[in-house]
C-alpha positions as CSV (number, residue, x, y, z in Angstrom):
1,X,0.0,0.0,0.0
2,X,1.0,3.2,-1.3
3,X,1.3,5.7,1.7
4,X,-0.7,8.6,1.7
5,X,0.5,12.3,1.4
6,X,-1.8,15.0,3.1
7,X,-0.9,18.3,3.4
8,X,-2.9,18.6,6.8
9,X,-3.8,15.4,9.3
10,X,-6.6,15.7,11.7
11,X,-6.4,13.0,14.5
12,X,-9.8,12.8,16.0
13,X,-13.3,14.5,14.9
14,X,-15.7,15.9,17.7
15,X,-16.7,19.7,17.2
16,X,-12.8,20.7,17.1
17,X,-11.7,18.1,14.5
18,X,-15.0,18.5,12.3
19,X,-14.3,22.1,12.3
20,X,-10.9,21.9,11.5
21,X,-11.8,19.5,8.5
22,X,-14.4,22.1,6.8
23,X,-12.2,25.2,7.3
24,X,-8.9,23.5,5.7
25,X,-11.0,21.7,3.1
26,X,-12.3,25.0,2.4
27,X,-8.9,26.4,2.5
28,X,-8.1,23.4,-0.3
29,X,-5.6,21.9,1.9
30,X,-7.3,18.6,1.3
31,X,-7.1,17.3,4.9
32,X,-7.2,13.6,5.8
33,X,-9.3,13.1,9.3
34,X,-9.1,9.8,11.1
35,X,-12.2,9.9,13.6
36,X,-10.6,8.0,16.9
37,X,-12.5,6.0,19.2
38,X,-15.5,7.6,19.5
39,X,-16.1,9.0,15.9
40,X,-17.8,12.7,16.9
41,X,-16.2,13.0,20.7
42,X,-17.8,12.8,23.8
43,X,-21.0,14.4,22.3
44,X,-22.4,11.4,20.9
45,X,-23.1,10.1,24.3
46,X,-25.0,13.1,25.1
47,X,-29.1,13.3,24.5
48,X,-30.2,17.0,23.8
49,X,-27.8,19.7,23.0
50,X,-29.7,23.2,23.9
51,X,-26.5,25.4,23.9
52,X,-25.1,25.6,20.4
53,X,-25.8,28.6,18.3
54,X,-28.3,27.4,15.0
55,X,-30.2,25.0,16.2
56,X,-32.9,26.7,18.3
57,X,-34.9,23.8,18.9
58,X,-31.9,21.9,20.3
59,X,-30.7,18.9,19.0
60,X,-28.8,15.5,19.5
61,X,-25.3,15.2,20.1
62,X,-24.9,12.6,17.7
63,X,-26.5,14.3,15.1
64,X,-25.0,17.5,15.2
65,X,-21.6,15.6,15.1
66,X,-23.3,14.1,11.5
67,X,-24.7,17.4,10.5
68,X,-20.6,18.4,11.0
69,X,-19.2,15.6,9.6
70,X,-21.3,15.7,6.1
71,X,-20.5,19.6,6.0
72,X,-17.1,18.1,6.3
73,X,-17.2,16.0,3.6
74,X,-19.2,17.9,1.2
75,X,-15.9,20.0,1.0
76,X,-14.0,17.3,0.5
77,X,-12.4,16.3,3.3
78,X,-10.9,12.8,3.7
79,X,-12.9,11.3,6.9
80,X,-12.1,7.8,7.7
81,X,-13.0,5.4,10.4
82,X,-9.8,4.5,12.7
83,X,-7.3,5.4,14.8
84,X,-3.8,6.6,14.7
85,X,-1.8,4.2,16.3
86,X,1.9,5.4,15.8
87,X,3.2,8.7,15.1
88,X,6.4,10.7,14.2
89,X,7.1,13.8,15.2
90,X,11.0,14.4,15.1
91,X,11.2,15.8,11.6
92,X,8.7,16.7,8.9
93,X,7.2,15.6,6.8
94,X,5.9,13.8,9.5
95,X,5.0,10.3,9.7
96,X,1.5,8.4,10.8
97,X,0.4,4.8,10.9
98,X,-3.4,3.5,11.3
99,X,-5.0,1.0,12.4
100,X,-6.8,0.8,9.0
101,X,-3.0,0.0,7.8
102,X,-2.7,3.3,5.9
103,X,0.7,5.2,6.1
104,X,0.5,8.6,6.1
105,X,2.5,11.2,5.3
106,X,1.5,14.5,6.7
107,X,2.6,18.3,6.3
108,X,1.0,19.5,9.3
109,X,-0.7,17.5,12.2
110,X,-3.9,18.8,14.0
111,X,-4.5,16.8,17.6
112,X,-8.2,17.5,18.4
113,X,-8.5,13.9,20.2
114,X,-10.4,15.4,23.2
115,X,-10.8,14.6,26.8
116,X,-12.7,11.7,28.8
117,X,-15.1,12.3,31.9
118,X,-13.4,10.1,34.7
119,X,-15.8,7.6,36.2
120,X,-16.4,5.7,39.3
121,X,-16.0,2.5,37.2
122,X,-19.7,1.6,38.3
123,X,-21.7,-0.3,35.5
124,X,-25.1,1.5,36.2
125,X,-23.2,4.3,34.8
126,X,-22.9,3.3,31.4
127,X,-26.6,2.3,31.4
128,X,-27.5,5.8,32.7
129,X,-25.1,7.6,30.3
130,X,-28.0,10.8,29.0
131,X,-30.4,9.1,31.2
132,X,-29.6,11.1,34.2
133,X,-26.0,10.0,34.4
134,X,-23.6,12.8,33.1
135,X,-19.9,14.3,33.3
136,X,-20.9,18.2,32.3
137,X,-23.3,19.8,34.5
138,X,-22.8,23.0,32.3
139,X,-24.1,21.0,29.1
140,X,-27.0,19.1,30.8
141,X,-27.7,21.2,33.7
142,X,-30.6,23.0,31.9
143,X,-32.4,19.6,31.8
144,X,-32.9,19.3,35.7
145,X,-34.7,22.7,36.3
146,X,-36.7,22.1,39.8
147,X,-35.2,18.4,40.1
148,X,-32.8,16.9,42.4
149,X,-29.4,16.5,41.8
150,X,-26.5,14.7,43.1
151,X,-22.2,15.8,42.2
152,X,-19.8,13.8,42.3
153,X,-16.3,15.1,43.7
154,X,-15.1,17.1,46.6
155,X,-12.6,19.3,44.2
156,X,-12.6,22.5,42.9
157,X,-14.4,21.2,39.8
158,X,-17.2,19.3,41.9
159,X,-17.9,22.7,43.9
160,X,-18.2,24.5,41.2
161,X,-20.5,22.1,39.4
162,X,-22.8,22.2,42.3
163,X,-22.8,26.1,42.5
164,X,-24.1,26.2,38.9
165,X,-26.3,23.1,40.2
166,X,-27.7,25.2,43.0
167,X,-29.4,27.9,40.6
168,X,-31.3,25.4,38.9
169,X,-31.9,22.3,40.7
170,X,-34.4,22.6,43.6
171,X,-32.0,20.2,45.6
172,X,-28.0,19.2,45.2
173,X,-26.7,17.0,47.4
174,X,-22.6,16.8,47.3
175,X,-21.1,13.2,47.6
176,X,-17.9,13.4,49.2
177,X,-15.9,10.0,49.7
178,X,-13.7,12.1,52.4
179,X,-14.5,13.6,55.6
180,X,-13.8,17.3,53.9
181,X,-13.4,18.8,50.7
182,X,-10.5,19.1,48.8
183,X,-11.4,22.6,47.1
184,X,-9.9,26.1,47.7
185,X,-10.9,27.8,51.2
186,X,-13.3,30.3,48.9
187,X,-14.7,27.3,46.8
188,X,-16.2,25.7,50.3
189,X,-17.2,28.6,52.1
190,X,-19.7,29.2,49.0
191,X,-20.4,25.5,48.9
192,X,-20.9,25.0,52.3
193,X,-23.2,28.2,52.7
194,X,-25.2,27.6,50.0
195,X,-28.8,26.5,51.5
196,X,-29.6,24.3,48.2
197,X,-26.5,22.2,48.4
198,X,-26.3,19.6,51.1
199,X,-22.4,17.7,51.5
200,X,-22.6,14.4,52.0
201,X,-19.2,13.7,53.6
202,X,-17.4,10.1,53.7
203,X,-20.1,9.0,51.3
204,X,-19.8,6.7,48.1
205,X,-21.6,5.7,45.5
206,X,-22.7,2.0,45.7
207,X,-25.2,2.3,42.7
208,X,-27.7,4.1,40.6
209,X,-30.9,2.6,39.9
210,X,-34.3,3.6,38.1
211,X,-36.5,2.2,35.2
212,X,-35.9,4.1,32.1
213,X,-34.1,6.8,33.5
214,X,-32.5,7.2,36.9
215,X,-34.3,7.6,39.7
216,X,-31.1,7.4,42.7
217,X,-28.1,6.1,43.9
218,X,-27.3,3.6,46.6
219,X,-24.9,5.4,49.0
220,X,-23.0,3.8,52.0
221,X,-22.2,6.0,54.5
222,X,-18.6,5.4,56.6
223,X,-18.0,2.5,54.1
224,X,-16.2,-0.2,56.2
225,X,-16.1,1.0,59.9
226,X,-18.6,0.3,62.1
227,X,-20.5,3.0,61.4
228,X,-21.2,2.1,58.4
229,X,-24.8,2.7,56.7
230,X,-26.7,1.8,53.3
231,X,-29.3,4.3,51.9
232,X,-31.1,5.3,48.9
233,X,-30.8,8.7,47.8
234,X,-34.0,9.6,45.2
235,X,-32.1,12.1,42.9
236,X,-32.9,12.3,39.2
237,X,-29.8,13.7,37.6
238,X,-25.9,12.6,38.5
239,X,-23.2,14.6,37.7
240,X,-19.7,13.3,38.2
241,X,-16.8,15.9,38.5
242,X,-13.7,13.6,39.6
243,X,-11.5,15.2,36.6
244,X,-11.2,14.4,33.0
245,X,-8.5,12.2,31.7
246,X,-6.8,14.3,28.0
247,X,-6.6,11.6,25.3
248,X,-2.6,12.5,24.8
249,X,-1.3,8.8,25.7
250,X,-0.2,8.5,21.7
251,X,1.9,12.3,22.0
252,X,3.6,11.1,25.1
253,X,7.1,12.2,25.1
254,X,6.6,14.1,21.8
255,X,4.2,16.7,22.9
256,X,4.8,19.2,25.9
257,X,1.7,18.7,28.0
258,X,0.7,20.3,31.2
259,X,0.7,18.2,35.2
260,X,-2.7,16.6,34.2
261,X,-1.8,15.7,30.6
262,X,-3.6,18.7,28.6
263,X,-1.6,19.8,25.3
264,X,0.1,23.3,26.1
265,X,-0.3,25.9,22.6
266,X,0.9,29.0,22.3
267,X,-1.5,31.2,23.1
268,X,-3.3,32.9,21.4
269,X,-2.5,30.0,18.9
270,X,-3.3,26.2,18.6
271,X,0.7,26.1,18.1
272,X,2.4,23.3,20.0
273,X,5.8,23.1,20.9
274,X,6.5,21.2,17.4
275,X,6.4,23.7,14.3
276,X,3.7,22.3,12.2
277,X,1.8,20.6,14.7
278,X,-1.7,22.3,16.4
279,X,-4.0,21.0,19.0
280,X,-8.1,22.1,19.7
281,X,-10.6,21.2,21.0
282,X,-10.9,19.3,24.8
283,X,-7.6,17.9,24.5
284,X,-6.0,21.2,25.3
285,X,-8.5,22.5,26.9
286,X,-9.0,21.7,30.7
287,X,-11.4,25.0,31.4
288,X,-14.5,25.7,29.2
289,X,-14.7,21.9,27.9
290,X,-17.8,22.9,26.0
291,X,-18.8,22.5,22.0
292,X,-19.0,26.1,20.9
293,X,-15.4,26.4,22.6
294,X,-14.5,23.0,21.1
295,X,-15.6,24.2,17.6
296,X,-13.7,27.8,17.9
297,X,-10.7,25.8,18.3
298,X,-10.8,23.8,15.5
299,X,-11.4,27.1,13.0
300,X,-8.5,28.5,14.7
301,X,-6.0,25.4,14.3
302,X,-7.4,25.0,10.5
303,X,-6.3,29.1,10.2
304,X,-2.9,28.4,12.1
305,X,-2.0,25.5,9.7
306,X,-3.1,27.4,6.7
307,X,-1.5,30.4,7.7
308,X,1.7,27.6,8.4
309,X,1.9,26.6,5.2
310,X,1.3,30.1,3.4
311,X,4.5,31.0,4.9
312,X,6.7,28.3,3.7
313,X,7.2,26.6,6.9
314,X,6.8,23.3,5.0
């Protein structure tokens, strides 16, 4: 097999990667996407999407990501199903193998291979997944107006997730696995004084349970002393907000990432510390995490690489 030359490769699709596709097909760069391991990114998994500018009757995650992907395509980008599995980064051209068995040979490199939720490793959770069970309280918030809610987490991220909770929900109830919280001094003064959040401290999750769609979670209380106590905790949404895990294990080594793993650019570009390669979307991105932010990224990578090229860089 012949390998193939691309002047721009696009590992992963989601908003940022289906962005960057249509703006550097546009740009006639003839870019070659390879949609990872969850072709259209984490929004696939989720039910109703209220928050993304054209479609003011909402719509589903998985078919926005195919209303992206065909405008994609209709510009004639090269969308494939696969995954990188080895890359080159020490000199370009650089150099990209598939799973698909294609070898690629690429001018530029744009990482948009997002982020994934951390989860408790329960299997309710998968069953629940846009049922009630979710990893982005600012995306599916909305959906619990007047309803009770439980977070997941005693970090900044978990606090903050039950703040926004607070001003929708009618109840929030924290689950803490710790006797205290692990956020900043500010971050659980406001937590701790808001009336419409309730901690639940040295508390885990046991379960989730419901018909259709949740309807609570089994909690054990002082799990393995002999205090110990089993309840059920009626709730109909559950947020977790343990931390998100950036989908960089490939770039080890090749890519200068941040303590947690995220990609660092050169702000205000999607540069990396590697001419020629860019990064959008979730997996550099450990603040906003959201599809409008997501999609911003990609057009700005796509205008980075184009701009890249234009210049002679290559």
């Amino acid at each position: 097999m012949e390998p193939i030359k691309t002047r721009c490769l696009i590992i992963g699709s989601g908003p940022a990667g289906f962005t960057a596709a249509i703006y550097s097909s546009r740009a006639n760069l003839g870019p070659l996407l390879y949609e990872g391991h969850q072709p259209g990114g984490q929004l696939t998994t989720t039910t109703e999407v209220e928050n993304f500018p054209g479609y003011p009757a909402g719509v589903t995650g998985p078919n926005m990501m195919e209303d992206m992907r065909a405008q994609a395509k209709r510009f004639g980008a090269d969308i494939r199903t696969g995954v990188i599995t080895e890359i080159d980064l020490d000199s370009r051209p650089f150099h990209a193998k598939a799973s698909d068995g294609a070898e690629i040979i690429a001018d530029t490199v744009i990482i948009s291979t997002g982020a994934s939720a951390r989860y408790l490793g329960l299997p309710d959770e998968k069953k629940y997944q846009g049922l009630g069970v979710s990893a982005c309280a600012t995306c599916d918030g909305f959906f619990y107006r007047k309803r009770r809610v439980a977070v997941v987490g005693g970090g900044d991220t978990a606090c903050e997730e039950a703040l926004y909770l607070s001003n929708i929900a009618s109840n929030v109830f924290l689950i803490v696995r710790k006797d205290h919280l692990r956020a900043s001094k500010v971050m659980q003064q406001r937590v701790l004084s808001n009336p419409n959040i309730t901690v639940l401290f040295n508390t885990n999750t046991a379960g989730l349970y419901g018909e259709e769609y949740l309807e609570g979670a089994h909690l054990v209380e002082h799990k393995g002393t002999p205090e110990e106590r089993s309840y059920d905790l009626p709730i109909d949404g559950f947020f977790l907000a343990i931390g998100h895990r950036p989908n960089t294990d490939i770039f080890k080594g090749k890519i200068t990432t941040d303590e947690a793993g995220y990609i660092v650019t050169a702000l205000p570009s999607t540069a990396t510390n590697i001419p020629g390669v860019f990064a959008a979307g979730d997996v550099a991105d450990p603040h906003y995490r959201q599809a409008i932010t997501a999609a911003g990224s990609g057009c700005r990578a796509a205008l980075d690489v184009e701009r890249f090229l234009m210049e002679g860089a290559v």
